[in-house]
N, CA, C and O atoms as a GROMACS GRO file, in nm:
protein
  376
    1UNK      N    1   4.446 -10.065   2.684
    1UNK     CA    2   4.377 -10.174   2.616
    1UNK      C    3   4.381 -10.297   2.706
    1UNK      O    4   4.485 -10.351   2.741
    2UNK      N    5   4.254 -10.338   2.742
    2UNK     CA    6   4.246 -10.466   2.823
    2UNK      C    7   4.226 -10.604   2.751
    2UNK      O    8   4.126 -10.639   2.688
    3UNK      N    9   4.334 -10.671   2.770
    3UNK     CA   10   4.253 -10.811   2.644
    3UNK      C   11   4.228 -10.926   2.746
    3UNK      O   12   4.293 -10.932   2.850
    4UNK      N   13   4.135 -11.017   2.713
    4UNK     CA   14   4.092 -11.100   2.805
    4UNK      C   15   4.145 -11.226   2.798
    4UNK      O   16   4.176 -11.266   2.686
    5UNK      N   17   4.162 -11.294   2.888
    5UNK     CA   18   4.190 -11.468   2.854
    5UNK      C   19   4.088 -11.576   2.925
    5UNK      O   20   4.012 -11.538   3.014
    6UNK      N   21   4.091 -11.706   2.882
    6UNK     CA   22   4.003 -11.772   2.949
    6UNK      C   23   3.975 -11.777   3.087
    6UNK      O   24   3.871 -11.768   3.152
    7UNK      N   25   4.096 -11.795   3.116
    7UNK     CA   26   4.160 -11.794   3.263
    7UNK      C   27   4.110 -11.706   3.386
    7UNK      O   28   4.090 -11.738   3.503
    8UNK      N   29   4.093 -11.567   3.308
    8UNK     CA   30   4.085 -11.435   3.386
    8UNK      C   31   3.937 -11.494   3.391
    8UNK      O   32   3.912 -11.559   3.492
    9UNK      N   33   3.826 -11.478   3.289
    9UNK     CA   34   3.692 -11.522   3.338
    9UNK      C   35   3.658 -11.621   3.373
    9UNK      O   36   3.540 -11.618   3.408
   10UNK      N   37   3.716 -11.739   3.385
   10UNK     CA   38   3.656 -11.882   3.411
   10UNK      C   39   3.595 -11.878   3.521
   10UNK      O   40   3.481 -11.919   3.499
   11UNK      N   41   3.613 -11.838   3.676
   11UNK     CA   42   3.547 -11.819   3.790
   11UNK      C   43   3.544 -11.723   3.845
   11UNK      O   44   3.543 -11.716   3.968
   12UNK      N   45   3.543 -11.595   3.743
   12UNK     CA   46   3.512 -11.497   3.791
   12UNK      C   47   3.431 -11.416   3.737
   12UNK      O   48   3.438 -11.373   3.622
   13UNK      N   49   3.312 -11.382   3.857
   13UNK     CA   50   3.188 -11.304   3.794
   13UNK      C   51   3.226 -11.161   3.796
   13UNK      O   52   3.190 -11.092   3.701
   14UNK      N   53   3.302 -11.104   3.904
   14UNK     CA   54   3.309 -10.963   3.847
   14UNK      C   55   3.384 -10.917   3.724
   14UNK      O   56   3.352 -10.807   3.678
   15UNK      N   57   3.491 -10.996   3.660
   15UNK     CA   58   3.558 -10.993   3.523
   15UNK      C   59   3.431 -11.063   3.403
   15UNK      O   60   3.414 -11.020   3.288
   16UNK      N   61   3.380 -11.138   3.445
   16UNK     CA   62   3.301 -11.163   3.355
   16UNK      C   63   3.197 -11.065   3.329
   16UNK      O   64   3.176 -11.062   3.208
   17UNK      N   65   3.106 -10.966   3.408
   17UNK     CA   66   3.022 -10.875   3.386
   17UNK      C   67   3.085 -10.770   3.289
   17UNK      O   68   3.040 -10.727   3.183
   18UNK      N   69   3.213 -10.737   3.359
   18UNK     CA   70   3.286 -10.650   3.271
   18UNK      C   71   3.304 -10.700   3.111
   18UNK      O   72   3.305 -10.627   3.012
   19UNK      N   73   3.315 -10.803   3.114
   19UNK     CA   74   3.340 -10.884   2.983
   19UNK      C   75   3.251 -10.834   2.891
   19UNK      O   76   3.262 -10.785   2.779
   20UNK      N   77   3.123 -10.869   2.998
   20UNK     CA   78   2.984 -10.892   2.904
   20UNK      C   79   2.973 -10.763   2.870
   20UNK      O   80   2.944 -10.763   2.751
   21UNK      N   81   2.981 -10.635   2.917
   21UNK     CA   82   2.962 -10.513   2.849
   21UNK      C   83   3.013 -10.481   2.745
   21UNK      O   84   2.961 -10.378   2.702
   22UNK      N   85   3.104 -10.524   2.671
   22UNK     CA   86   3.260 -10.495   2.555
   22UNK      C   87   3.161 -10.615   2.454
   22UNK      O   88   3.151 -10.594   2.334
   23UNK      N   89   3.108 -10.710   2.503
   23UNK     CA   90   3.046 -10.774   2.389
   23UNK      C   91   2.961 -10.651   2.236
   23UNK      O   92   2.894 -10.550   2.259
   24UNK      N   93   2.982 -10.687   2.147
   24UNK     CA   94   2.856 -10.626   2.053
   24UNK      C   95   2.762 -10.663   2.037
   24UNK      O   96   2.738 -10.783   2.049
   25UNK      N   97   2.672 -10.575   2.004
   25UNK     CA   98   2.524 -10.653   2.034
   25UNK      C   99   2.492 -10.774   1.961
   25UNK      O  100   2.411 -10.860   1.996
   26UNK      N  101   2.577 -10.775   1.833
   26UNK     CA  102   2.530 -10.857   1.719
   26UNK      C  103   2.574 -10.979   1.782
   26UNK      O  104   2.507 -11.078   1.749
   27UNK      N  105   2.683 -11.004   1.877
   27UNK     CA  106   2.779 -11.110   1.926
   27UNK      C  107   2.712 -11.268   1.946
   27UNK      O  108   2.789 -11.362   1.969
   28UNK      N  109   2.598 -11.286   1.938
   28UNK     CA  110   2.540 -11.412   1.900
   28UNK      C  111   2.518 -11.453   1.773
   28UNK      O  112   2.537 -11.568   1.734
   29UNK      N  113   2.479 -11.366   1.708
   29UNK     CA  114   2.391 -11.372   1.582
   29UNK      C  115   2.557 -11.419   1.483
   29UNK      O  116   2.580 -11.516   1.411
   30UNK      N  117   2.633 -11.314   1.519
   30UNK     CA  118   2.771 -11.342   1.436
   30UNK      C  119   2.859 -11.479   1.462
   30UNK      O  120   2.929 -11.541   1.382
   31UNK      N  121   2.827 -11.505   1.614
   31UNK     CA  122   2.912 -11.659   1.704
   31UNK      C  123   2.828 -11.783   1.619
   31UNK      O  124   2.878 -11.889   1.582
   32UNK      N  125   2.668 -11.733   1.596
   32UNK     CA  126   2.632 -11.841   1.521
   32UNK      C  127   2.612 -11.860   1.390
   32UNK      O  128   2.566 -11.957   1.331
   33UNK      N  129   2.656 -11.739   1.345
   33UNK     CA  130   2.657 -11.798   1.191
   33UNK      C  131   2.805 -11.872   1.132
   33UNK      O  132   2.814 -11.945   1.033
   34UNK      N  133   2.892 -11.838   1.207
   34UNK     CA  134   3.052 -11.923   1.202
   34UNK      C  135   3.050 -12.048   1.245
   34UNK      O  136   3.108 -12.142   1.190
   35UNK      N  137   2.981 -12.055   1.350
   35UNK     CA  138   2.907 -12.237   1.400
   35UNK      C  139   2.843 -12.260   1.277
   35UNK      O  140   2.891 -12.360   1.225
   36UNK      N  141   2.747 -12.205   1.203
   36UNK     CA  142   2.645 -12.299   1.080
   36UNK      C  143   2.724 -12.278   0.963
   36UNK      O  144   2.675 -12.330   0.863
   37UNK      N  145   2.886 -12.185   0.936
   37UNK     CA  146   2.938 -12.218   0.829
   37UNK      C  147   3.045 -12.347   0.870
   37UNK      O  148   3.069 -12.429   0.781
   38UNK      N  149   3.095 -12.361   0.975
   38UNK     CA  150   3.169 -12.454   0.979
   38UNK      C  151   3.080 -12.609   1.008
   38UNK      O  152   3.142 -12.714   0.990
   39UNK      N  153   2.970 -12.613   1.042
   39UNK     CA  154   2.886 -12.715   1.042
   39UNK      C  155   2.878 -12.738   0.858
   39UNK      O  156   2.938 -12.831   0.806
   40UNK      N  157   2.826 -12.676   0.807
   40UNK     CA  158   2.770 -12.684   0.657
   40UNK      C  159   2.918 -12.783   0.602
   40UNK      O  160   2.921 -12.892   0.544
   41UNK      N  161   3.038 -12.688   0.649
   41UNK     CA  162   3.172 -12.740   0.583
   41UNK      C  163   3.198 -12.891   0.674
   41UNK      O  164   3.309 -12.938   0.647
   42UNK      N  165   3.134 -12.958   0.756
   42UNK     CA  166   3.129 -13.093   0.804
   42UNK      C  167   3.054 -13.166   0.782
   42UNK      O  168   3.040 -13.276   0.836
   43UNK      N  169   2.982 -13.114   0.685
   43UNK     CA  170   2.820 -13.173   0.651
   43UNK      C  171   2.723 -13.246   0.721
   43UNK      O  172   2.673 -13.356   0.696
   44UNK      N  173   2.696 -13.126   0.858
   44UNK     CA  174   2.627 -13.160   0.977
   44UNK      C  175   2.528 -13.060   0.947
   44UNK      O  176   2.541 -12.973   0.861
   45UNK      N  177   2.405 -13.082   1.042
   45UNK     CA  178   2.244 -13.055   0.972
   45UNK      C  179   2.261 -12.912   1.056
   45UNK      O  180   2.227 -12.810   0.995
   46UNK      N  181   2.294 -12.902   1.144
   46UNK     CA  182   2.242 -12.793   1.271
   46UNK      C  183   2.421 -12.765   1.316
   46UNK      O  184   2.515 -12.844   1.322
   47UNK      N  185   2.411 -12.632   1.338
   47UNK     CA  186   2.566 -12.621   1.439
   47UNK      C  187   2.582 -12.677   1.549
   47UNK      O  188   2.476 -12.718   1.596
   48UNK      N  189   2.719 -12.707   1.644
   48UNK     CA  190   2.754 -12.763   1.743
   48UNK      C  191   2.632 -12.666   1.858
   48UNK      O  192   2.558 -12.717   1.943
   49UNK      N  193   2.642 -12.538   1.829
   49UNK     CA  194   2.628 -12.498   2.010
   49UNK      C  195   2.510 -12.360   1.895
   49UNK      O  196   2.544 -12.303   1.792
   50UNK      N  197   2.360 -12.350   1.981
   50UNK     CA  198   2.245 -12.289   1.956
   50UNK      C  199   2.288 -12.143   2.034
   50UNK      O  200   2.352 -12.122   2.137
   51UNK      N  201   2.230 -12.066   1.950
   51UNK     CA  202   2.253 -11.908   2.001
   51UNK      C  203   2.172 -11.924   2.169
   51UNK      O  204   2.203 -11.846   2.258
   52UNK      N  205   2.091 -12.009   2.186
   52UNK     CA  206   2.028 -12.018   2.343
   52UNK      C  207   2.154 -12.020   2.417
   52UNK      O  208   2.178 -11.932   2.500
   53UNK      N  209   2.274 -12.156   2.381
   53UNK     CA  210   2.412 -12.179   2.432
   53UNK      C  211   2.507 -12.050   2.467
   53UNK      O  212   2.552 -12.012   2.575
   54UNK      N  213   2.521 -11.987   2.305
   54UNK     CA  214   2.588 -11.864   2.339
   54UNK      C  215   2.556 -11.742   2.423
   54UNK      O  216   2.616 -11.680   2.510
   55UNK      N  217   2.446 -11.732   2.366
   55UNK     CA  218   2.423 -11.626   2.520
   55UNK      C  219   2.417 -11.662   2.675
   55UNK      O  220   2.472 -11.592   2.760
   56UNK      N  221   2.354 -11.767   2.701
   56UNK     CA  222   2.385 -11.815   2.791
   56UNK      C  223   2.543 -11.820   2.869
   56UNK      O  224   2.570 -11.798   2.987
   57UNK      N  225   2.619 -11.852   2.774
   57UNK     CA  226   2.777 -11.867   2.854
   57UNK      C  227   2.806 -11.737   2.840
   57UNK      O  228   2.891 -11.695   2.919
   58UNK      N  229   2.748 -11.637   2.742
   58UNK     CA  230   2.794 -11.487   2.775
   58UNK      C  231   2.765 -11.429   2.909
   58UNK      O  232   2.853 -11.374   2.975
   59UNK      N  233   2.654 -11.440   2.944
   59UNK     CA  234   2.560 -11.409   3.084
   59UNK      C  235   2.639 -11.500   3.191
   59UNK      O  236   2.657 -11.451   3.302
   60UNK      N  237   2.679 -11.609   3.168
   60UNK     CA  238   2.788 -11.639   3.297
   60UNK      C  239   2.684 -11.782   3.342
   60UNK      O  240   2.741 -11.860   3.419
   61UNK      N  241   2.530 -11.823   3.296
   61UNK     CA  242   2.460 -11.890   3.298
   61UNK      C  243   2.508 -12.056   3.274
   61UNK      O  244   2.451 -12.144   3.339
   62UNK      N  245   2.609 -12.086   3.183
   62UNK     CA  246   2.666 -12.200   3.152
   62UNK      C  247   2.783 -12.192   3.152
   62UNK      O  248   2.825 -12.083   3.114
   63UNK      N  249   2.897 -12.304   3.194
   63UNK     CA  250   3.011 -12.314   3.141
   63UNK      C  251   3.012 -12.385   2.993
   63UNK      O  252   2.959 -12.494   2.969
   64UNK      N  253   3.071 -12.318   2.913
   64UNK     CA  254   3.130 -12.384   2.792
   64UNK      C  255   3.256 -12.323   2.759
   64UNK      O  256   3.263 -12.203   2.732
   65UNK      N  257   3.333 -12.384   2.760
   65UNK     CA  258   3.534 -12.353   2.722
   65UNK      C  259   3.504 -12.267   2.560
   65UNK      O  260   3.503 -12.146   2.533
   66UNK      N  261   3.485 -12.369   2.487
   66UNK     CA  262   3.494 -12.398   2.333
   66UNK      C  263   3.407 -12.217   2.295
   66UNK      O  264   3.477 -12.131   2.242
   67UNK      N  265   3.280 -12.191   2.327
   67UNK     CA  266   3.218 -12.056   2.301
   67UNK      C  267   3.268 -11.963   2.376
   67UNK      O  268   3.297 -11.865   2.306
   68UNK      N  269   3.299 -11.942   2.527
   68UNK     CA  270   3.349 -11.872   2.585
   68UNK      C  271   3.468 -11.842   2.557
   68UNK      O  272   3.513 -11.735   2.597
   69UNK      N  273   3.566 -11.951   2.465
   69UNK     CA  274   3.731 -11.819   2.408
   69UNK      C  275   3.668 -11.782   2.277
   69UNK      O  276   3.715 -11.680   2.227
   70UNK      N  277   3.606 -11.821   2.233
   70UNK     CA  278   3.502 -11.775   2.081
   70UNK      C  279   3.492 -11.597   2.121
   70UNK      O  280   3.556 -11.502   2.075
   71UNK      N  281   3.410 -11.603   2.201
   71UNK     CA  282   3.352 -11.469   2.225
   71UNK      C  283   3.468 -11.381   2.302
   71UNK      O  284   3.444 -11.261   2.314
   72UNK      N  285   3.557 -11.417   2.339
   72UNK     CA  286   3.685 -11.362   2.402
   72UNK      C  287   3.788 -11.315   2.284
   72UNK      O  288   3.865 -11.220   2.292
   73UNK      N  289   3.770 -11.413   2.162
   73UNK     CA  290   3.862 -11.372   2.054
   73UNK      C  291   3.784 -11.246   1.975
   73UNK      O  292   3.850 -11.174   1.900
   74UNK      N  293   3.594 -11.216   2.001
   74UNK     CA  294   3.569 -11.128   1.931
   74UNK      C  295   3.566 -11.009   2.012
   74UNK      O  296   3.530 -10.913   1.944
   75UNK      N  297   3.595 -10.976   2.151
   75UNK     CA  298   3.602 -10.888   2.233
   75UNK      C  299   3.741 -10.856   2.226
   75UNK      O  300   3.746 -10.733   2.215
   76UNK      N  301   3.830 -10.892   2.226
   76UNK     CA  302   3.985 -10.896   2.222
   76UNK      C  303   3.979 -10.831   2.110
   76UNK      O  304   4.008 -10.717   2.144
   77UNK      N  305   3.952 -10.829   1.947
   77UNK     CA  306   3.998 -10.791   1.854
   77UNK      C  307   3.906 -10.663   1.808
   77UNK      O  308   3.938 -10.590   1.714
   78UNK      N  309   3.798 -10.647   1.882
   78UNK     CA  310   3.744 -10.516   1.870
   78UNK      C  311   3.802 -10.434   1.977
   78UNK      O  312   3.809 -10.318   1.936
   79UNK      N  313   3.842 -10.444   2.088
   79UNK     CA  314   3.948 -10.354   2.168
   79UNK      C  315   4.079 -10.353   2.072
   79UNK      O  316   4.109 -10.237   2.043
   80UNK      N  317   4.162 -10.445   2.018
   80UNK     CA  318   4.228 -10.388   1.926
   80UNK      C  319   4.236 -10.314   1.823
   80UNK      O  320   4.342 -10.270   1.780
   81UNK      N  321   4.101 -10.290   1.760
   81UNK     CA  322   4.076 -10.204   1.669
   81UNK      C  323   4.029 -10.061   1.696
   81UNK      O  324   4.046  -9.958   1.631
   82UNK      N  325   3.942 -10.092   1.853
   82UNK     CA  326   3.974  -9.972   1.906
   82UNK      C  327   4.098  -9.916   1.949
   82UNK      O  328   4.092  -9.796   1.977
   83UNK      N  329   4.202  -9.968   1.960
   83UNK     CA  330   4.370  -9.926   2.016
   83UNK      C  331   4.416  -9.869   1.905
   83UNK      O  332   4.493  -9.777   1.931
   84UNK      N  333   4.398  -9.890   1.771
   84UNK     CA  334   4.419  -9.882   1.637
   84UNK      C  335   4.370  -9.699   1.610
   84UNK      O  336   4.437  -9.596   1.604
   85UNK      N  337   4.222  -9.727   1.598
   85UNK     CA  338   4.171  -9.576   1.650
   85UNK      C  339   4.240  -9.461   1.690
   85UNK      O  340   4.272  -9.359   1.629
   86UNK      N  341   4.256  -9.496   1.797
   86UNK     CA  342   4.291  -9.418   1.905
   86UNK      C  343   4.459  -9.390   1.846
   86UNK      O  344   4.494  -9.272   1.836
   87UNK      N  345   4.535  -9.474   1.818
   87UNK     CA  346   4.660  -9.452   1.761
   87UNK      C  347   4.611  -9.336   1.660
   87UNK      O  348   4.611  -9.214   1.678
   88UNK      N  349   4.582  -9.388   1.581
   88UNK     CA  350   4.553  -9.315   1.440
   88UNK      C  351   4.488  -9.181   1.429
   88UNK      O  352   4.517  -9.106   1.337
   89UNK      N  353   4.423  -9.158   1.498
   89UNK     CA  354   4.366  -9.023   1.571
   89UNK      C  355   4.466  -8.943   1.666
   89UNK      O  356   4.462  -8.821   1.653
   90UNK      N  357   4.548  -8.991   1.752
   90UNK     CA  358   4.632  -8.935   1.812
   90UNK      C  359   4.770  -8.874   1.652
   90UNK      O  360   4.829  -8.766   1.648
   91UNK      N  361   4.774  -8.926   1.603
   91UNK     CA  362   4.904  -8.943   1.517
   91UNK      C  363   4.835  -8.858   1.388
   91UNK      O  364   4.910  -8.794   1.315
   92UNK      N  365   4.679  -8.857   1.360
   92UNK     CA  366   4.666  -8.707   1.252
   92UNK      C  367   4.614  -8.619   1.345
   92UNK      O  368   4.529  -8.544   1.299
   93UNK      N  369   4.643  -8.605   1.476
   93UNK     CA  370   4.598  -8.466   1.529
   93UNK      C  371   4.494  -8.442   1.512
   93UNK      O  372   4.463  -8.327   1.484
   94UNK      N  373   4.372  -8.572   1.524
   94UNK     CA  374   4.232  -8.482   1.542
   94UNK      C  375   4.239  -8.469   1.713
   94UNK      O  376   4.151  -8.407   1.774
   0.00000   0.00000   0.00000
């Protein structure tokens, strides 16, 4: 199980490509609807950062800190659930 940190991708494109493959496809659509619930809960009109933003810093196109550990915390916890899997399958003997 590989988990990522900011650190490891910040200036690096070959960890970052790798990154970008482990993303899910939905991984914008989901980054921005948590931006427009926590906007709604500040009672701001529009979220901080536009799905143009997020994909963009996924693709390696922009720096942004704040979306880039966003999308690191949802790649990190779907490799843990895949580790989970894989336990759990090993342990009923399929």
């Amino acid at each position: 199980m590989k988990l990522y940190t900011y650190k490891d991708l910040k200036n690096n494109p070959e960890k970052m490509k790798e990154f970008r493959k482990k993303l899910p496809w939905n991984f914008a659509s989901y980054l921005y609807k948590k931006y427009e619930l926590v906007a709604k809960e500040q009672g701001l009109d529009k979220p901080k950062y536009s799905l143009s933003t997020i994909r963009k810093v996924a693709k390696g196109e922009r720096n942004n800190e704040a979306v880039l550990k966003d999308l690191i915390k949802i790649v990190n916890a779907r490799e843990k659930v895949k580790d989970i899997q894989i336990r759990l399958d090993k342990g009923l003997g399929k």
